[in-house]
C-alpha positions in Angstrom: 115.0 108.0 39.4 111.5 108.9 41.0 111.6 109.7 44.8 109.0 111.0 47.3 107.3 110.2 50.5 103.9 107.8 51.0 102.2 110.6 52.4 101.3 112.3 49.9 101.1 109.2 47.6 99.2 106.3 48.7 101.8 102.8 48.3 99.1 101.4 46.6 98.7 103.3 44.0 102.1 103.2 43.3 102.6 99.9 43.1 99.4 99.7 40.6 101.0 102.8 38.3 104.2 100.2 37.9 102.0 97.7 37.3 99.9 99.0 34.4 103.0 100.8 33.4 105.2 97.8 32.8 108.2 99.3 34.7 111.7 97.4 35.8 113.5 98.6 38.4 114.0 98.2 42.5 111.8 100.1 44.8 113.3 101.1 48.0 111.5 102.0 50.9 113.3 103.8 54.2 111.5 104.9 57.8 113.3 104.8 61.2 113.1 101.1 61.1 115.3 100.1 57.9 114.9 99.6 54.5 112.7 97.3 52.3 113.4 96.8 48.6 110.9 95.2 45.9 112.3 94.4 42.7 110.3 94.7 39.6 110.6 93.0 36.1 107.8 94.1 33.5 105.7 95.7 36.1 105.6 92.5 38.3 107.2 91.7 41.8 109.9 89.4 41.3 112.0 89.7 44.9 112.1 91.0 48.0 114.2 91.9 50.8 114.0 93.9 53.8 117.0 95.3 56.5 114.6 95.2 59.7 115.8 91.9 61.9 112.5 90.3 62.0 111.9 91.0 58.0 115.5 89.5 57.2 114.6 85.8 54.6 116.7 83.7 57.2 114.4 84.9 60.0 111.6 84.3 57.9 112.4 80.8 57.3 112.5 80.3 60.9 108.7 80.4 60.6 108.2 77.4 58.2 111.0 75.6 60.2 112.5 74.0 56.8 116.3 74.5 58.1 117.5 74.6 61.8 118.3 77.8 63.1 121.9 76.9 63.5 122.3 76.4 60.1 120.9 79.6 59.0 122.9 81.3 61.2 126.2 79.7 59.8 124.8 80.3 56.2 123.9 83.5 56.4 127.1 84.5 58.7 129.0 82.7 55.4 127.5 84.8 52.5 128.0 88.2 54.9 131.7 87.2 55.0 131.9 86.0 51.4 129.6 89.1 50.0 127.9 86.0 48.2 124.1 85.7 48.1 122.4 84.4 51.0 120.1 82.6 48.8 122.5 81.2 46.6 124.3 79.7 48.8 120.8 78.0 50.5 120.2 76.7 47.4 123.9 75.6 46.3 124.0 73.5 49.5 121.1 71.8 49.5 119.2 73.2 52.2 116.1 73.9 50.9 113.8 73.5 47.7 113.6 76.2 44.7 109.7 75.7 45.3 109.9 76.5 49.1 112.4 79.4 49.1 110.1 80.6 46.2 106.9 80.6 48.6 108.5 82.2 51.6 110.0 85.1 49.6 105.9 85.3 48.3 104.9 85.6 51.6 107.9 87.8 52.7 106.9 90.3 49.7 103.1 90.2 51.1 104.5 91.0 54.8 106.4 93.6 54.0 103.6 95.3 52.0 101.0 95.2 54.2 103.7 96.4 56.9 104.2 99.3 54.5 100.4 100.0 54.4 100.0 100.7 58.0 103.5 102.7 58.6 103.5 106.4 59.3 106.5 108.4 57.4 107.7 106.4 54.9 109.7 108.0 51.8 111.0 105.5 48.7 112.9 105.8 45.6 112.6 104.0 42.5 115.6 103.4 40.6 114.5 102.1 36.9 116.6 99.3 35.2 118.3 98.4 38.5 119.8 95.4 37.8 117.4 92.8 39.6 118.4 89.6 41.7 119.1 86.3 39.1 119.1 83.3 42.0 119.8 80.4 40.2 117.3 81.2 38.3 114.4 81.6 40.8 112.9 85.0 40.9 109.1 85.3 42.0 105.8 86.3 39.6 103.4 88.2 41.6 101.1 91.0 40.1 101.3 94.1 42.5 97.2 93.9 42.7 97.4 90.3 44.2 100.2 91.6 46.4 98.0 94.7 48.0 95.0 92.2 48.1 96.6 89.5 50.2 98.7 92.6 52.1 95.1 94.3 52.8 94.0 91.3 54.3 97.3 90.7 56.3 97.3 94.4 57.6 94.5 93.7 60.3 95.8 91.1 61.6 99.8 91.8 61.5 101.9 93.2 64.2 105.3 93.8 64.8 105.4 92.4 67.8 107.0 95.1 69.8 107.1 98.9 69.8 109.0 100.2 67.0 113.0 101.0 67.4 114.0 104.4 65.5 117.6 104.5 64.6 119.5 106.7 63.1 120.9 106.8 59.3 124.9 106.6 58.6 124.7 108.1 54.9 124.1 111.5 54.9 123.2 113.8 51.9 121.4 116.8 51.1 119.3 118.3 53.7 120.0 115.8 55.6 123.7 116.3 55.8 123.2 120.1 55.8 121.0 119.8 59.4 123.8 117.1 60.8 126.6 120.1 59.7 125.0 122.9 60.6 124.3 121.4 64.7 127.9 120.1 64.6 128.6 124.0 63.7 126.6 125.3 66.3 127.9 122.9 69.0 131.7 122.6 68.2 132.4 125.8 67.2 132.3 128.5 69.9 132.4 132.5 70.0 135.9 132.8 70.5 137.0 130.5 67.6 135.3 132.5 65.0 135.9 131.7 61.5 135.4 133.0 57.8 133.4 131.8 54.8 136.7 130.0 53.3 137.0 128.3 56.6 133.5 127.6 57.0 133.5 125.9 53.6 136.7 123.7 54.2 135.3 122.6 57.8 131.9 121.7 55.3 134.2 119.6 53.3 136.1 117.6 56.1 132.9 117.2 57.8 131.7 115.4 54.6 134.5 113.7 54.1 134.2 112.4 57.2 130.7 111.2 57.1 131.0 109.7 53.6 134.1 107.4 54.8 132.5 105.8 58.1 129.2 105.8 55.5 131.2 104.0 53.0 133.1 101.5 55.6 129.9 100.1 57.4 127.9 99.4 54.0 129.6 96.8 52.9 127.3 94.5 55.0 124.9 94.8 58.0 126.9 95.9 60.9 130.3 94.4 60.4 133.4 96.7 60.7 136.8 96.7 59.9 139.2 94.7 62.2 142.7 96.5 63.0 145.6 94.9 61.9 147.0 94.1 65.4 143.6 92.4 66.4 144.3 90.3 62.9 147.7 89.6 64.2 147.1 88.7 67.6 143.7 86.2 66.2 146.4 84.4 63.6 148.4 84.0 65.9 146.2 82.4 68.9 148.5 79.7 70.7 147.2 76.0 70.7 146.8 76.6 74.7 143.9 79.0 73.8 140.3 78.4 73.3 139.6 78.1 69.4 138.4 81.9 69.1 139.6 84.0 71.9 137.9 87.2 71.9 138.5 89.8 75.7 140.5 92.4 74.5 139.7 91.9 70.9 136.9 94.6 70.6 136.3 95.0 66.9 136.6 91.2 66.5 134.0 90.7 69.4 131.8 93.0 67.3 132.0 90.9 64.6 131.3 87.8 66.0 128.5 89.3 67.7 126.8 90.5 64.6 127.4 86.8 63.5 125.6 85.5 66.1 122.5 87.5 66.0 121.9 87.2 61.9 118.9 85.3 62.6 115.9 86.4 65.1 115.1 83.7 67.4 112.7 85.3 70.4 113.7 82.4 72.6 117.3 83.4 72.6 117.5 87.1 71.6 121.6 86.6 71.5 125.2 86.1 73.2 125.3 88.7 77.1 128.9 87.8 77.7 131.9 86.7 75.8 131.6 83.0 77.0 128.4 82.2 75.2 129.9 84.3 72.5 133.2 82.4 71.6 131.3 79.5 72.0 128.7 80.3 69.3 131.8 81.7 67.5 133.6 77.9 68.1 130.3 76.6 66.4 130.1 78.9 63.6 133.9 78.5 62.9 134.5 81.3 60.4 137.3 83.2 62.7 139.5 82.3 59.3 137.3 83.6 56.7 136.4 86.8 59.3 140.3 87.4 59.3 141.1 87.0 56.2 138.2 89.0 54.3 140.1 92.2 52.6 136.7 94.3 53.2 137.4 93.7 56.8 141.1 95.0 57.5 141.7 98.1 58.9 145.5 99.7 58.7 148.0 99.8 61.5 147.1 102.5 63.8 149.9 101.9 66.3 148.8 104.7 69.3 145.0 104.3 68.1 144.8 100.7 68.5 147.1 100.4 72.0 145.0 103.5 73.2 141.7 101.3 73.0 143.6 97.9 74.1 144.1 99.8 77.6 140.9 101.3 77.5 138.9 97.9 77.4 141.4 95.8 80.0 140.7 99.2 82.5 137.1 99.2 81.9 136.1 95.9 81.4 137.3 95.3 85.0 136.0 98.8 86.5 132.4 97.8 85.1 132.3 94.4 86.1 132.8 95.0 90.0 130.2 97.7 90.1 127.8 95.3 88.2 126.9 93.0 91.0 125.5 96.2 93.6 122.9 97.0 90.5 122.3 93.2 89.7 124.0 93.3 86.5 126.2 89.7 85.4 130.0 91.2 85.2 130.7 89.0 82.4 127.7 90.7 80.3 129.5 93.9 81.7 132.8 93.1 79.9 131.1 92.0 76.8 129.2 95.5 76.8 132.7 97.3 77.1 133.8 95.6 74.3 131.2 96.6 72.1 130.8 100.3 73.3 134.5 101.6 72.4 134.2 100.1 68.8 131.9 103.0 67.3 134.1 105.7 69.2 137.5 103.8 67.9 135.7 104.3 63.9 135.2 107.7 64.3 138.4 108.3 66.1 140.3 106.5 63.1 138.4 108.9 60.9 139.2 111.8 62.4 143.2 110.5 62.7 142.8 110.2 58.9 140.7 113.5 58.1 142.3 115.7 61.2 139.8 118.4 62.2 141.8 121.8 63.5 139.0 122.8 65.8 139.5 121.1 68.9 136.1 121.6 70.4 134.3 120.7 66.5 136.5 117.3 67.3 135.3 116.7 70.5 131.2 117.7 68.9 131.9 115.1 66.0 133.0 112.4 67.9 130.4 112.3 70.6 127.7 113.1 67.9 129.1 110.2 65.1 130.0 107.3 67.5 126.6 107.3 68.9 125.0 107.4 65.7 127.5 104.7 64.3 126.7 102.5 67.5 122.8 103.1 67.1 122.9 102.1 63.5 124.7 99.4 63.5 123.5 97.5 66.9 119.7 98.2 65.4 121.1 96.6 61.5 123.0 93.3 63.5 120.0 93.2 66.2 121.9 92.8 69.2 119.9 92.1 72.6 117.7 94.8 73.8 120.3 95.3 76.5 122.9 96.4 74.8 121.2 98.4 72.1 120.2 100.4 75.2 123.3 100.9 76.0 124.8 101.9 72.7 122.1 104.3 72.1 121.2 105.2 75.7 117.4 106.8 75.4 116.8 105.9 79.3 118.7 104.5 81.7 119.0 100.9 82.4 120.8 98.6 84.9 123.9 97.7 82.3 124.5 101.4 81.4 124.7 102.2 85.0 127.4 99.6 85.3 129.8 101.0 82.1 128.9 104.8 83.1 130.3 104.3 87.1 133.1 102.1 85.3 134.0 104.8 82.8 134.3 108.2 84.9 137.7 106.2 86.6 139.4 106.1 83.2 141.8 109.0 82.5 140.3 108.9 79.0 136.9 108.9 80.3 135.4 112.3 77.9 136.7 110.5 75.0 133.9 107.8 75.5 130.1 108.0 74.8 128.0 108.2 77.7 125.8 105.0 78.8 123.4 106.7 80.4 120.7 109.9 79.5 121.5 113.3 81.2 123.3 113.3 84.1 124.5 111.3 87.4 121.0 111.5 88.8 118.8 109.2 85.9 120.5 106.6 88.0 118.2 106.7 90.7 115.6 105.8 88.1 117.4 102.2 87.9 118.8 101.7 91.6 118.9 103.2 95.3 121.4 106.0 96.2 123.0 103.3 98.4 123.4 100.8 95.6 124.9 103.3 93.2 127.6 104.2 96.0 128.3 100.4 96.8 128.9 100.0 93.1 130.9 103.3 92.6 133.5 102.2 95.3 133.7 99.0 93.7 134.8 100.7 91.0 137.2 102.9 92.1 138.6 100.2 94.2 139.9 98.0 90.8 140.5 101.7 89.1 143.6 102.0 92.0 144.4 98.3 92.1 145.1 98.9 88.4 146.7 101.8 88.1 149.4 100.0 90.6 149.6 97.2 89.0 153.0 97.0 87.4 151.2 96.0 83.8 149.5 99.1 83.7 152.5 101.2 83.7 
């Protein structure tokens, strides 16, 4: 295995030393936007695949409109679910031409180079002999000297059509996983709860242990998590009175179907803003069956977990929604944001039920700390709206996040959920007038006390 950073080795020499040396092997290359792989046979590029939205081969299609986007959504969406290839399946169906697929994975592997060529902070590893894609067959035959060529002329003229989103990683090792322990350390653990070397190295251990198991949950595909098994209950056993897929109070599964839904990049629909237009792109899609009944996908029964966040999103869902129309914010898009912000916080809480951590305070650190770095991940790999990516990883403050964050200081659980909104109360007036923020705050509180008396809520 060979592994360092581009800045101190130009890509294109790197790609000309595998060339002349013949090598086989897959090539992976990591900055804050993703990853991008090119597989080599003999020295030559034979595939190439990227994790960045816009670099994704159903998005790419889009461009040479050979397959309505509808039915790359529903393919892709399928091979996610099935763990089957993507291309495989393209081909298996019928939807497009050996020759075609061949020519926009060419042009794929030429985009992503010359992408490569003009990005700052880029570090790969080459693992040799990795066992490289067979797709029916189909496998591309470009030199890497045509490749930088064509990629040289492509890189004066390419843009990525919009600033660049850094997210964060979800597999830590090394140095890396030494700086993520070392701040948990320093933030979770204070001067009165002082602790030894042999408790020092345990906490090192859990804290790993930790990492590695939300690490190893959400790699099985891009952004889907596990569904708990009273979400799988309550979706099997959806009356004939109910819509097809019926997803408030369904979190996880409304997280899934909204990764489903935003598999391929369309600009002139950037993806579902409430759980309407969700279920019905869920409806269209119809995999609800195959999402339910994937093994990857099931979580255990987490009786008090599971309850804890049922109440959580029927409280906040409402709370949200009536402050949303003082800061001109659609309620339903609101409630669909609620349901996708407790689902990082509920993995991390299920970790931490299954690895306990003594320290209270080290709990508290990890949690806040790992569900915002879950949700950033995971909203960036699925590319969910702009809206509530902004939300999930909350950089400034916006409209939406204003809505959730008045919404969520009403719940009596409310520290035990991430915060929508930088800093404190007063980023707020970046987005709306003091007025506006009160009329929405009362709103709030106003359903917060009709709930709490409601006899459901006891």
């Amino acid at each position: 295995m060979i592994k360092g950073n581009l800045d101190r080795l130009h890509f294109g020499d790197l790609l000309q030393w595998f060339q002349m040396g013949g090598v086989s092997g897959r090539l992976i290359l990591k900055n804050t936007r993703g990853e991008r792989r090119l597989d080599f046979i003999d020295g030559r590029v034979c595939y190439a695949s990227s994790t960045i939205p816009e670099e994704r081969l159903a998005t790419w299609l889009t461009k040479q409109s050979l397959i309505p986007v509808g039915e790359l959504r529903r393919i892709l969406a399928t091979s996610m679910l099935r763990r089957a290839l993507f291309t495989d399946l393209l081909i298996a169906e019928g939807r497009v031409s050996p020759e075609d697929l061949q020519a926009s994975l060419t042009d794929l592997a030429e985009a992503i180079t010359s992408r490569i060529l003009i990005s700052s902070e880029v570090s790969f590893e080459f693992i040799p002999n990795h066992p490289v894609l067979d797709i029916l067959g189909l496998s591309l035959n470009v030199e890497p000297s045509h490749l930088l060529m064509e990629a040289a002329r492509r890189s004066d003229e390419d843009t990525l059509g919009e600033i660049e989103r850094r997210s964060y990683e979800l597999a830590f090792t090394g140095e890396e996983f030494e700086d993520l322990f070392w701040q948990m350390i320093r933030a979770g653990v204070s001067g009165e709860d002082a602790i030894d070397g042999e408790q020092l190295s345990r906490l090192h251990d859990l804290v790993r242990d930790i990492v590695t198991t939300l690490a190893h949950w959400l790699s099985s595909s891009p952004g889907l998590v596990p569904l708990p098994a009273g979400q799988i209950e309550g979706l099997v056993g959806t009356t004939e009175d109910e819509p097809p897929f019926y997803l408030p109070g369904r979190p996880h599964a409304v997280w899934n179907q909204m990764v489903l839904a935003c598999t391929v990049r369309n600009r002139s629909y950037p993806g579902p803003l409430t759980l309407a237009e969700l279920e019905t792109i869920a409806t269209e899609l119809g995999l609800w069956e195959e999402m339910i009944g994937s093994g990857f996908l099931k979580r255990p029964v987490a009786s008090k977990l599971d309850e804890l966040i049922r109440q959580v999103v029927s409280a906040w869902s409402q709370t949200a929604a009536a402050a949303a129309p003082h800061l001109d914010v659609a309620p339903e898009t609101a409630s669909l944001a609620v349901h996708l912000v407790t689902v990082p916080t509920d993995l991390v809480l299920w970790a931490l039920t299954s690895l306990p951590v003594p320290h209270q305070r080290l709990r508290k650190t990890l949690l806040e700390h790992l569900s915002r770095r879950v949700g950033s991940r995971l909203a960036h790999l699925a590319d969910f709206p702009s809206e509530i990516r902004r939300v999930l990883d909350p950089r400034s403050p916006t409209p939406l996040g204003a809505c959730l964050h008045l919404g969520r200081q009403y719940l009596s659980t409310a520290a035990t959920w991430p915060s929508t909104i930088p800093g404190g109360d007063e980023t707020m007036l970046e987005i709306a007038s003091p007025a506006a923020l009160a009329l929405a705050a009362d709103a709030a509180r106003e359903v917060a006390e009709a709930f709490d008396e409601a006899p459901h809520s006891r």
